[in-house]
N, C-alpha and C positions, 0 to 999 in steps of 0.2 A: 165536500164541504170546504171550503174558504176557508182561510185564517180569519180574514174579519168574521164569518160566522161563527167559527171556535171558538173568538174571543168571547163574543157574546153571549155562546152559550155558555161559556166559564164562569160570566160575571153574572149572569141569571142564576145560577144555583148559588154563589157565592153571595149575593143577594137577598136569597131566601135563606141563609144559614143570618143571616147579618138580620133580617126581619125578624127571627127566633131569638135572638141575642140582646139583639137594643128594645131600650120602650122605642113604641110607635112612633114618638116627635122627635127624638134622635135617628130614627131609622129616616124618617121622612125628610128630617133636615138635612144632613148631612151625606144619605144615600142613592137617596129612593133615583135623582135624576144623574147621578157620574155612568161614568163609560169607562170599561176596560180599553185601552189602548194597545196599551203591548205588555205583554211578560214571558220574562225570560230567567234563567236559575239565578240572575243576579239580583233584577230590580223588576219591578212592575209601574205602570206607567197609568193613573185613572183620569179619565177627563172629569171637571167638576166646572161646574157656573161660573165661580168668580174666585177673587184671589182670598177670599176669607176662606168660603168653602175648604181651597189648598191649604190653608195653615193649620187647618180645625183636624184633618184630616190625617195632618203629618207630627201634629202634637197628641191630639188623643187617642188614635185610630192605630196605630202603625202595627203595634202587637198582635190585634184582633184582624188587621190585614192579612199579615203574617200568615198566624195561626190558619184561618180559614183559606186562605191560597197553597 
């Protein structure tokens, strides 16, 4: 398996833990379309749409990032 497909499977169950956790309109706004990028034991890296996405994500998210990574 790839890295890039590792990542993707990490962010696919990571995903589905984040679908169980949020209502559906916060799972679907804020989740449903980012991309794992990279992670590493220091930072993790998600691709998201646009730069609100990135703020929304790094203000209200980080914990629940965290947590479920």
């Amino acid at each position: 398996m790839s890295p890039e497909q590792n990542l993707d499977k990490v962010w696919q169950n990571v995903l589905a833990d984040f679908e169980l956790s949020l209502s559906h309109g916060n799972y679907t706004t804020w989740f449903k379309s980012t991309k794992l990028l990279a992670l590493d034991e220091a930072s993790v890296t998600i691709g998201v749409i646009n730069i609100f996405g990135k703020n929304q994500l790094e203000i209200k998210y980080p914990a629940l990032i965290k947590e479920v990574l």
